[in-house]
C-alpha positions as CSV (number, residue, x, y, z in Angstrom):
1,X,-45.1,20.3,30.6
2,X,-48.3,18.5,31.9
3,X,-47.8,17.3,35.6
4,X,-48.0,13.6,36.2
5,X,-49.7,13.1,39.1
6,X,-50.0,9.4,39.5
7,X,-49.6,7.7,42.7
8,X,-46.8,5.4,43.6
9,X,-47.3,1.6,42.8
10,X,-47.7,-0.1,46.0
11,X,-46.8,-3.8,46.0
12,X,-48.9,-5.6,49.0
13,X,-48.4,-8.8,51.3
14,X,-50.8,-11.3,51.4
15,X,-52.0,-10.4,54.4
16,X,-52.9,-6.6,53.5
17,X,-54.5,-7.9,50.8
18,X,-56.7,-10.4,52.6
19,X,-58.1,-7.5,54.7
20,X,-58.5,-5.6,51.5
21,X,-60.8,-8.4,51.0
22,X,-62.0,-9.3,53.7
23,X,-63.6,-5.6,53.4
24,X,-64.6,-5.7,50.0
25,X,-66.4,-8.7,50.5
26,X,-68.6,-7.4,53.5
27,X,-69.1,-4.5,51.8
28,X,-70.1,-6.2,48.4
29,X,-73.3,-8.6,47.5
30,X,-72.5,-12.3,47.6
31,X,-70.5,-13.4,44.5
32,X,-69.5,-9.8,43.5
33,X,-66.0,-9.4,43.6
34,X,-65.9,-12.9,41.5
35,X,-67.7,-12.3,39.3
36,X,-65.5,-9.1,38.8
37,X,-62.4,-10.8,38.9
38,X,-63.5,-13.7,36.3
39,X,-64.6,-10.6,34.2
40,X,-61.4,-9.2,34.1
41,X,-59.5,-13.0,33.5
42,X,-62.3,-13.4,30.7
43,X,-61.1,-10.1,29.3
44,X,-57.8,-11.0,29.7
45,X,-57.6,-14.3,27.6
46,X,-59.7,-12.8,24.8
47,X,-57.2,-10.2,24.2
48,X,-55.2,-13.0,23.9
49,X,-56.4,-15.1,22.2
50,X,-57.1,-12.4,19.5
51,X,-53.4,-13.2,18.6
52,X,-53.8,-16.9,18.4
53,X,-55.0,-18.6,15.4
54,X,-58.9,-18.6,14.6
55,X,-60.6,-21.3,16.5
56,X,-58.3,-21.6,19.0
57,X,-59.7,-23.5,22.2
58,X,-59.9,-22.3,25.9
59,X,-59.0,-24.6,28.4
60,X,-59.1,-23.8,32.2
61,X,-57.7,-25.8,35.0
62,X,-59.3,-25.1,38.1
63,X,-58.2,-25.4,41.6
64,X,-60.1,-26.2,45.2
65,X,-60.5,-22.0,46.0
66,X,-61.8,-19.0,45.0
67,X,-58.8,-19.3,42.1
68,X,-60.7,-22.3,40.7
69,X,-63.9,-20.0,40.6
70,X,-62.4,-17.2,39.1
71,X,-61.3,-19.4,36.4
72,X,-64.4,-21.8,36.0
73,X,-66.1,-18.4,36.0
74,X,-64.2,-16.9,33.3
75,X,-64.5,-20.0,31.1
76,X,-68.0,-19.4,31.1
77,X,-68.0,-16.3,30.2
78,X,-66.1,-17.1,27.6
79,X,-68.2,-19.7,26.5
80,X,-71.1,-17.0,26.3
81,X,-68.5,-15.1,23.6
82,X,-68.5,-17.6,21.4
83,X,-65.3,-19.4,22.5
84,X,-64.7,-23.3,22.2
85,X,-64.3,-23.1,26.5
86,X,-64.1,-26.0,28.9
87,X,-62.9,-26.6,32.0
88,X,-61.0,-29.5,34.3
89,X,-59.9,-30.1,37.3
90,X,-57.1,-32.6,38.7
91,X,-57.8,-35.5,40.8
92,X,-55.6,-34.4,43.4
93,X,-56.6,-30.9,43.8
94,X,-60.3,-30.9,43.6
95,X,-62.9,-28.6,45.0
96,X,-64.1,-31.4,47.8
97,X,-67.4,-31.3,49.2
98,X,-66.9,-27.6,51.1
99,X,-65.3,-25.1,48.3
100,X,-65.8,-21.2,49.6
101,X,-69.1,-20.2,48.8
102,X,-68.2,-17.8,46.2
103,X,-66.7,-21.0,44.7
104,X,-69.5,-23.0,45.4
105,X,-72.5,-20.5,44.1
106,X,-70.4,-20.7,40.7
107,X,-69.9,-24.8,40.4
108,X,-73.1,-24.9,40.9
109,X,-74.2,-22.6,38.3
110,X,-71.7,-24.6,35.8
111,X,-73.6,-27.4,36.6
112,X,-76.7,-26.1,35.7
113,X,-75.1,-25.3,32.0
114,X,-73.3,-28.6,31.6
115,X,-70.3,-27.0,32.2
116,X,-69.0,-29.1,35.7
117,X,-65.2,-29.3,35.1
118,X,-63.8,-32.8,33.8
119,X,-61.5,-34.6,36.2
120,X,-58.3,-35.5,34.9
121,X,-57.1,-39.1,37.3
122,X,-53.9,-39.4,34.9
123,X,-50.8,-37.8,33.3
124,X,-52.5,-39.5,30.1
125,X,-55.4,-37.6,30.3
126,X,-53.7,-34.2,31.3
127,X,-51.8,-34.5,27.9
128,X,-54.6,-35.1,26.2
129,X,-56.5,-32.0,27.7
130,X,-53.4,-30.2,27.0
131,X,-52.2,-31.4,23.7
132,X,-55.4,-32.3,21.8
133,X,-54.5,-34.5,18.6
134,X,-54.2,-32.8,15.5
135,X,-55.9,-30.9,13.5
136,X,-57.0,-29.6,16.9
137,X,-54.9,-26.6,17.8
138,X,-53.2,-26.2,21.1
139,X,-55.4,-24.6,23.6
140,X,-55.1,-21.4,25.7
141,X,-54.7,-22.3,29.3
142,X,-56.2,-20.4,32.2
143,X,-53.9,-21.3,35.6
144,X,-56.7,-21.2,38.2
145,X,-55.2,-24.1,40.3
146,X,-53.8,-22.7,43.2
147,X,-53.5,-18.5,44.4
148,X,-51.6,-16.6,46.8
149,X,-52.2,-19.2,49.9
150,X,-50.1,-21.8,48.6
151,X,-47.6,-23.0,50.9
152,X,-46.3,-27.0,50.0
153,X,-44.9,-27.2,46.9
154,X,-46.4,-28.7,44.1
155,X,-47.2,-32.4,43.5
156,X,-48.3,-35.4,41.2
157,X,-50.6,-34.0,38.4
158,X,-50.1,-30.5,39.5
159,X,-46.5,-30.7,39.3
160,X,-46.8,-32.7,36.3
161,X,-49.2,-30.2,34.7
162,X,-46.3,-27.3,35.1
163,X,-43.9,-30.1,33.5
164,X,-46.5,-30.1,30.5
165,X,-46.6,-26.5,30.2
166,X,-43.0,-26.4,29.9
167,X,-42.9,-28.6,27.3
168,X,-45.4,-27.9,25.1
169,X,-45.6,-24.3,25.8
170,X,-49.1,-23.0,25.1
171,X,-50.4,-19.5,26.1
172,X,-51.2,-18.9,29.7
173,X,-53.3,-16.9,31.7
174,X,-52.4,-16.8,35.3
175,X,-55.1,-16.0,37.6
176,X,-53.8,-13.8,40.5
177,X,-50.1,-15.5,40.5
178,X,-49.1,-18.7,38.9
179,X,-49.8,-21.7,40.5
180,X,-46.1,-22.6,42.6
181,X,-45.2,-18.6,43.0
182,X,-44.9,-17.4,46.5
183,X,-47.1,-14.4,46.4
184,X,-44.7,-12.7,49.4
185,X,-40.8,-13.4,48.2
186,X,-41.2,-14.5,44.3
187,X,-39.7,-17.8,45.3
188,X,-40.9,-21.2,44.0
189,X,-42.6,-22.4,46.8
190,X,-40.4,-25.7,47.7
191,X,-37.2,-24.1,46.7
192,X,-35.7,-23.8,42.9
193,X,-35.9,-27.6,42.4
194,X,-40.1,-27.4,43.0
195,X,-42.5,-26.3,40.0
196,X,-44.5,-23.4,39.3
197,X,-46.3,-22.6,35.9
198,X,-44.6,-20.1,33.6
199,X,-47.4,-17.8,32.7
200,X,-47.6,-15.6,29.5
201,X,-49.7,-13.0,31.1
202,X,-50.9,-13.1,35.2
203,X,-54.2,-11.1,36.0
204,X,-53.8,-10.2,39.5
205,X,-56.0,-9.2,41.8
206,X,-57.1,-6.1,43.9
207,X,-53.3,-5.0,44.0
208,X,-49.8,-5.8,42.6
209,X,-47.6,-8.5,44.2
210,X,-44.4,-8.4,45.4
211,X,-43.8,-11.8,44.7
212,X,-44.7,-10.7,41.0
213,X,-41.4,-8.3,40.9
214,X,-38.6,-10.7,42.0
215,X,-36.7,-13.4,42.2
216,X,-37.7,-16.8,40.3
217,X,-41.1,-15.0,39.7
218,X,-39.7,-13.4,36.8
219,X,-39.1,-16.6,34.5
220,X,-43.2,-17.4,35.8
221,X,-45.3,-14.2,35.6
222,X,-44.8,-12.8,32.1
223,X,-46.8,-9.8,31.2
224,X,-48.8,-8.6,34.1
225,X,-51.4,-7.0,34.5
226,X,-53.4,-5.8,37.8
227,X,-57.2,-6.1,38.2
228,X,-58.2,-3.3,41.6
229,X,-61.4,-4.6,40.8
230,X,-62.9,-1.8,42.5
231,X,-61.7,-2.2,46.2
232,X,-60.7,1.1,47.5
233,X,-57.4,1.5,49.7
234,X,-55.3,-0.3,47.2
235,X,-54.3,2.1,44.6
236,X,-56.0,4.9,45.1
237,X,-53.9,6.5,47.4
238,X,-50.3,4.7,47.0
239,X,-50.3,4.2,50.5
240,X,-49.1,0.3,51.7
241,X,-51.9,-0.7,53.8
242,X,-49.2,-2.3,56.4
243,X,-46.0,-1.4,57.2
244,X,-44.4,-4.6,55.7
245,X,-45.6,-3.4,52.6
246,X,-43.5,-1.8,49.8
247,X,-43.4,0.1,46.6
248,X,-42.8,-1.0,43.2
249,X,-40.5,2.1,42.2
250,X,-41.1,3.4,38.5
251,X,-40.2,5.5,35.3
252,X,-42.1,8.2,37.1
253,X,-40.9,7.9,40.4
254,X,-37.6,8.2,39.0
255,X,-38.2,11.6,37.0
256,X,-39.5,13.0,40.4
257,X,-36.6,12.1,42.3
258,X,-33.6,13.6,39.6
259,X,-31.5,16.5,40.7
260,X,-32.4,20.1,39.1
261,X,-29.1,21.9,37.9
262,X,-29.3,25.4,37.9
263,X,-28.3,27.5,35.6
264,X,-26.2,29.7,38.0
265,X,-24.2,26.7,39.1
266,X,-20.4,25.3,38.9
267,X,-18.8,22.1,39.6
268,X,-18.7,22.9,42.9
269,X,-22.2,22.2,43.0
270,X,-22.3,19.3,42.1
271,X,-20.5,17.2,44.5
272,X,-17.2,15.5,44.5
273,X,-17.2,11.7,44.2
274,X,-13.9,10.0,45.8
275,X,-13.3,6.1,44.9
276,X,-11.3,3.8,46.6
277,X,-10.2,0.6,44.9
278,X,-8.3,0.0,41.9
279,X,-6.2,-2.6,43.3
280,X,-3.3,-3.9,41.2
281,X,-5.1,-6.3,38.5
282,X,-8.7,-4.8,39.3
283,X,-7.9,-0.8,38.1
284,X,-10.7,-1.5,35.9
285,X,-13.3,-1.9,38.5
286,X,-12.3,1.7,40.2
287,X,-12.4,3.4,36.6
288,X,-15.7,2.1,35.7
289,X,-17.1,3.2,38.6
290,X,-15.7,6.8,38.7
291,X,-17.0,6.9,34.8
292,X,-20.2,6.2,36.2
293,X,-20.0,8.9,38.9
294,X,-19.4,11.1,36.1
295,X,-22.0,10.3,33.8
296,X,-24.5,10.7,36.8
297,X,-23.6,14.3,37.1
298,X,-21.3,15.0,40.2
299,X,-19.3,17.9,39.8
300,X,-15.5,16.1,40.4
301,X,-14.6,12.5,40.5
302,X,-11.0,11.0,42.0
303,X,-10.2,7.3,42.2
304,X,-7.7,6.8,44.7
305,X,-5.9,3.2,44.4
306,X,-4.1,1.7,47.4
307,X,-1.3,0.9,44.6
308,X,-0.4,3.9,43.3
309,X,-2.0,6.4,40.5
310,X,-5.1,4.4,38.6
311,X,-5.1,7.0,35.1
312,X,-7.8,6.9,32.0
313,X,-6.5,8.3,29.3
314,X,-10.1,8.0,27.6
315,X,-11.4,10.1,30.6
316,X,-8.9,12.7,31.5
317,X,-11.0,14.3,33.8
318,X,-11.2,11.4,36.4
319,X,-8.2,13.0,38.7
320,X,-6.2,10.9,40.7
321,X,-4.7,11.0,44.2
322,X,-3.0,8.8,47.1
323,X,-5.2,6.8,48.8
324,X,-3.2,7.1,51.9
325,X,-4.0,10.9,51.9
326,X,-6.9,12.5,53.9
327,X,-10.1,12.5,52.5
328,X,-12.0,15.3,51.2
329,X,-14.3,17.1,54.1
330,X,-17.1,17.3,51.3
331,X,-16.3,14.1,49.0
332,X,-19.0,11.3,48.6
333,X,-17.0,8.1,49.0
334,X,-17.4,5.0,46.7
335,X,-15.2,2.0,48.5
336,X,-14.3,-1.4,47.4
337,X,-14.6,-1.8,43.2
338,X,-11.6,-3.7,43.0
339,X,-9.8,-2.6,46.6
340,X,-8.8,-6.0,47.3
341,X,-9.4,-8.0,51.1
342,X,-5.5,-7.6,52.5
343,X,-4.5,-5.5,55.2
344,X,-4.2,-2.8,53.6
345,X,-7.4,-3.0,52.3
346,X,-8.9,-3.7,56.0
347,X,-7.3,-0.6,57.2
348,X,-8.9,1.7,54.4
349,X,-11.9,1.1,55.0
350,X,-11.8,1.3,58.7
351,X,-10.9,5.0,58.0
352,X,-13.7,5.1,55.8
353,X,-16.0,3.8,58.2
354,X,-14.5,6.3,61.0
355,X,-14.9,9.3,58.6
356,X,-18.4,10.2,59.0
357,X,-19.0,10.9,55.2
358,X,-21.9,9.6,53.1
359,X,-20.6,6.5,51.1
360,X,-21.2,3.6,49.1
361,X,-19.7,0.2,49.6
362,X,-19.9,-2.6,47.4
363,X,-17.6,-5.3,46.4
364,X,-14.5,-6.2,48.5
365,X,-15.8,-3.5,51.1
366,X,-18.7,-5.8,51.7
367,X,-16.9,-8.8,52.1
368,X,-14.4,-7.3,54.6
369,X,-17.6,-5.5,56.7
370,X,-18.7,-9.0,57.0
371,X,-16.2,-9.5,59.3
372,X,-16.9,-6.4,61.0
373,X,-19.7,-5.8,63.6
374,X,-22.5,-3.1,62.8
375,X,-21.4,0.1,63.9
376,X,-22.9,3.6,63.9
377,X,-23.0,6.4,61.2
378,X,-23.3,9.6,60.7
379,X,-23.9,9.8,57.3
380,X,-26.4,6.6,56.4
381,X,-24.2,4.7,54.5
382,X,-25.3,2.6,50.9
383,X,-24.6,-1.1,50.8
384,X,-24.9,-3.1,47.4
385,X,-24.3,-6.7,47.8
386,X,-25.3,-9.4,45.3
387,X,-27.0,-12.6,46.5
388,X,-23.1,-13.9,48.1
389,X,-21.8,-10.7,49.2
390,X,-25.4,-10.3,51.0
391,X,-25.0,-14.0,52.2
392,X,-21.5,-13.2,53.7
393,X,-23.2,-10.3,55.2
394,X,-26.0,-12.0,56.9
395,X,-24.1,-15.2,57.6
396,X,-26.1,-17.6,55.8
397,X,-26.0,-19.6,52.4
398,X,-27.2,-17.7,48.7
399,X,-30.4,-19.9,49.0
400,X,-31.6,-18.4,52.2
401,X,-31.1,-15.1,50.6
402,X,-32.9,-16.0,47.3
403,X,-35.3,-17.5,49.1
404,X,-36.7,-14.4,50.9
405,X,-34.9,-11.4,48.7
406,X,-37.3,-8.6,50.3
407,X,-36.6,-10.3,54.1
408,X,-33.1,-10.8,53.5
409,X,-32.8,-6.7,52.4
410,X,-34.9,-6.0,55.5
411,X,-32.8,-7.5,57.6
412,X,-29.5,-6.6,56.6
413,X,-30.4,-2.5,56.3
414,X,-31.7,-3.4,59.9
415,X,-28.7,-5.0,61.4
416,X,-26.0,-3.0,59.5
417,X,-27.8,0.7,59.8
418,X,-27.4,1.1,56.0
419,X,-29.5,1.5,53.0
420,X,-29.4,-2.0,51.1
421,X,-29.3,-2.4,47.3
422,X,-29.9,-6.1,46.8
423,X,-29.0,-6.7,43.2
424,X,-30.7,-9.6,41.2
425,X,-33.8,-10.1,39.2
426,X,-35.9,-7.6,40.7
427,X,-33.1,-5.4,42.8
428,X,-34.6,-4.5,46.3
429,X,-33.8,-1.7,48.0
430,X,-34.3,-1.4,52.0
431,X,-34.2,1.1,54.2
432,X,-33.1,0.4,57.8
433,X,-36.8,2.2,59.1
434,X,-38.3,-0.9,57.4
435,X,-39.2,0.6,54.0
436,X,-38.5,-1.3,51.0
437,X,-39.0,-0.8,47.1
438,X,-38.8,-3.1,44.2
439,X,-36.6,-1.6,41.4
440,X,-38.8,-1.8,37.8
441,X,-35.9,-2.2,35.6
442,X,-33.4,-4.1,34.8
443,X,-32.1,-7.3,33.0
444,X,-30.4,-10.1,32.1
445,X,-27.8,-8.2,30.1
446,X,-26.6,-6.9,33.6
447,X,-25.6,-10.5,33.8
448,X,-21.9,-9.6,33.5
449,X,-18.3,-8.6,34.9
450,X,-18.1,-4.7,36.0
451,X,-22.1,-3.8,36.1
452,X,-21.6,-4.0,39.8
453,X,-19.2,-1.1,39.9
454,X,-21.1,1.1,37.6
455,X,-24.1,0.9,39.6
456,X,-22.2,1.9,43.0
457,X,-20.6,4.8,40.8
458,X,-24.0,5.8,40.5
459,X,-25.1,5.9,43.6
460,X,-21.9,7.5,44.8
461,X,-22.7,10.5,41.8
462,X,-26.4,11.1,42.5
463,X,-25.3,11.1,46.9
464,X,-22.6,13.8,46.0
465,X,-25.0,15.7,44.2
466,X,-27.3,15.8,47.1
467,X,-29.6,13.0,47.2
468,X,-30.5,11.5,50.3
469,X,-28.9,7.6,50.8
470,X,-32.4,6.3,49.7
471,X,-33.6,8.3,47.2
472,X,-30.0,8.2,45.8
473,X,-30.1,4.3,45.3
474,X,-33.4,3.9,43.8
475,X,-32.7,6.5,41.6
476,X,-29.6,5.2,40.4
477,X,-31.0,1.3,40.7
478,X,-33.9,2.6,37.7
479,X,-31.1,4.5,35.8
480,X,-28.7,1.7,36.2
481,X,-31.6,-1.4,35.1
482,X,-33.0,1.4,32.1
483,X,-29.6,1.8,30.9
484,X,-29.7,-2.0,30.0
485,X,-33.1,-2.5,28.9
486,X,-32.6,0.0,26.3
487,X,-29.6,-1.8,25.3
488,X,-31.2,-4.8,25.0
489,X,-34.5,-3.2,22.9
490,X,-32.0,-1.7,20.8
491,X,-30.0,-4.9,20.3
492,X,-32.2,-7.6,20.2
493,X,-30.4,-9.8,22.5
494,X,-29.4,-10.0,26.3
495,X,-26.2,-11.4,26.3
496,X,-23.3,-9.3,25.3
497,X,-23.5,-5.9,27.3
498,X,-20.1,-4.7,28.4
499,X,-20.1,-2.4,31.8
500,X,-17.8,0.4,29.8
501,X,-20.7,0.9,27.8
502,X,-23.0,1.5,30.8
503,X,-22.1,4.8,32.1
504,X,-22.8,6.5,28.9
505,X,-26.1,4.3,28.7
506,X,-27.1,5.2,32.4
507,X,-26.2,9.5,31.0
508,X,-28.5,8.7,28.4
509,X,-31.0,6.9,30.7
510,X,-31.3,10.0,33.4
511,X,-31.7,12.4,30.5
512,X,-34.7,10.6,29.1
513,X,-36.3,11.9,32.2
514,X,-36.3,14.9,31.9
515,X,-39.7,14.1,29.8
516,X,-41.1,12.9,32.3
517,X,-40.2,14.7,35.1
518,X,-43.1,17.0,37.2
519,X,-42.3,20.1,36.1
């Protein structure tokens, strides 16, 4: 089988990517990695627009930076393909008499062609620019207004143009990031009551975003695609050019990370997988996620309820024991689908937390180590809080947490000594040493009761079978967010996903890598 020996996908700050090019640009002539950029925007829309009805119009809005020349830029170039191009720019957010130079070098060469962008002073005219009367179709829309240096949310006509773009809901092309997207966190700048324009497809620049891959973001970006235009140190290597920068983690790095099974091998091999919850009313929780421990591959699975024997007649292999009894030397512990918060509860996982063993806590376990200070391990233990578990965790409210999904990771792997699975549109996944990855799978089908548990069964599965705490949660993150997507390609919808047909989803996700797998 032919090796794949791509790179990881590094997803960079704004500020490694400013001295990305900063570089570039003293390394480049004057105008060069513009005129590159508006190439590949230019590109970008015409491949779009080849799906659009003949004669459809280009219209570009263009901002006060090098944004608004990338996109006044790629207009033109459109123009010069035969296109029905023009471009505007809003009252409020005008070039002024000092745009960058790269900026400047290319208004001046609109002028020169008749092609100075039309300023739009009122809502009336930005309908009309947006909305021509019929017969004239609707437009395609290039985004150049604002880039990755935004920081106040949007306002007046450029609030009111992402209103538009709700409503009448033409193609877009986003140049770089869409216009209200925090290039860092994915958040709308200004908070989830601010605006931002929902692209169709975003052309970014010289490296992928992780404010592309998270969060809000994901309702904004649609398609991306990523322009290197030809600055070195960005993708060539994989490598984050600062430490705050992460990894978008893949299809491929998935098949490089799943465990080989050899032939001459038992379930003793494998890894046991104990799990601890199960409480009376929540047995369902415990038994989903010792399914998914299962269909992950570890060798033995127990659930151990703190109210007596949790059975599965569907899966008689799931054994059961006392929770009260000690735990396995070996096991791989997966605490708190359904434990409950009482006393008892407390007490369990205080043992747990004293035993030394690799684990996984989600659930109630999270919400009663919130109450606990950070203490030492010697096994690196797995956290999975959603937003308000990871809220509880940190002390805070969800919005501080949504607000800054990578930070908030960061700093709770930090604090609590853990590996950190922050589930939600774009699951991050943080290492206490400051590493972080964004998960590329995963869905709004996960929306529902009981996913939760099947992803810390996971986890708990791929740990026993030998996978280190982080390569173990990223691994089972992918298989975990696959598993849905392909239910959702299959089905047609995203709504209606049950988490008992997950496991067996996730089983059939980690054997479609074996395709793509280094061999």
């Amino acid at each position: 089988m032919r090796r794949d020996h791509r790179p990881p996908h590094p997803l960079l700050r704004t500020a490694s990517i400013r001295v990305l090019e900063q570089a570039a640009l003293a390394a480049t002539r004057p105008g060069e990695l513009m005129d590159r950029a508006a190439a590949a925007v230019a590109d970008a829309a015409e491949r779009l627009a080849r799906r659009l009805p003949a004669g459809t119009p280009v219209r570009a809005f263009c901002g006060p930076g090098n944004n608004g020349g990338d996109a006044l830029l790629a207009v033109m170039m459109l123009r010069e393909r035969g296109f029905d191009a023009r471009a505007f720019e809003l009252a409020e957010a005008c070039a002024g008499p000092n745009p960058p130079a790269d900026t400047a070098r290319v208004r001046e060469q609109a002028r020169r062609i008749g092609m100075t962008p039309a300023r739009i002073e009122s809502l009336a005219g930005l309908r009309e620019a947006l909305a021509p009367a019929p017969p004239a179709p609707a437009p395609l829309v290039i985004d150049g207004l604002f880039g990755i240096g935004l920081a106040r949310p949007l306002s007046g006509l450029a609030e009111a143009f992402c209103h538009l773009v709700d409503e009448l809901r033409p193609p877009v092309v986003a140049v770089d990031i869409p216009s209200g997207i925090d290039a860092d966190t994915g958040a709308v700048v200004g908070g989830p009551g601010a605006a931002a324009v929902r692209a169709t497809l975003t052309v970014t620049m010289i490296a992928d975003k992780p404010g592309l891959r998270t969060g809000a973001a994901l309702d904004h970006v649609g398609e991306i695609g990523v322009a290197p235009l030809g600055v070195t140190g960005a993708r060539d290597d994989g490598i984050p050019v600062t430490r705050g920068d992460g990894l978008l983690f893949t299809r491929t790095d998935a098949a490089r990370l799943l465990p080989r099974r050899p032939r001459d091998s038992s379930k003793g091999s494998f890894g046991s997988v104990l799990v601890i919850g199960g409480a009376t009313g929540m047995a369902g929780a415990a038994l989903l996620a010792g399914r998914a421990a299962q269909c992950s591959g570890a060798g033995k699975v127990w659930i151990a309820s703190p109210d007596g024997p949790v059975f599965d007649p569907g899966q008689p292999q799931l054994m059961t024991r006392s929770a009260d009894a000690p735990f396995e030397p070996r096991a791989t512990i997966v605490a708190g689908c359904g434990l409950g918060t009482d006393a008892r509860a407390e007490a369990l996982l205080a043992r747990i937390l004293d035993s030394g063993l690799p684990m996984v806590l989600d659930a109630d376990a999270l919400n009663l180590l919130a109450l606990c200070a950070p203490a030492g391990h010697d096994a690196l233990p797995v956290l999975t809080p959603h937003p308000l578990e990871a809220a509880r965790l940190s002390g805070c409210e969800v919005g501080e947490i949504q607000a800054d999904r990578i930070g908030a990771a960061c700093t709770i792997a930090e604090t609590r000594r853990a590996v950190v699975v922050l589930k939600g549109a774009g699951t991050v996944v943080a290492h206490p040493d400051g590493r972080w990855a964004i998960v590329d799978s995963g869905g709004p089908a996960l929306a529902t009761a009981g996913t939760g548990d099947v992803l810390a069964g996971l986890i708990g599965g791929l740990r026993a079978q030998g996978l280190p705490a982080w390569e173990a949660a990223l691994l089972g993150c992918w298989a975990h967010g696959h598993a849905a997507d392909r239910w959702t390609a299959q089905s047609g919808r995203s709504a209606g996903l049950s988490a008992a047909e997950l496991p067996d989803l996730a089983r059939g996700a980690l054997a479609s890598l074996h395709f793509a797998r280094n061999d």
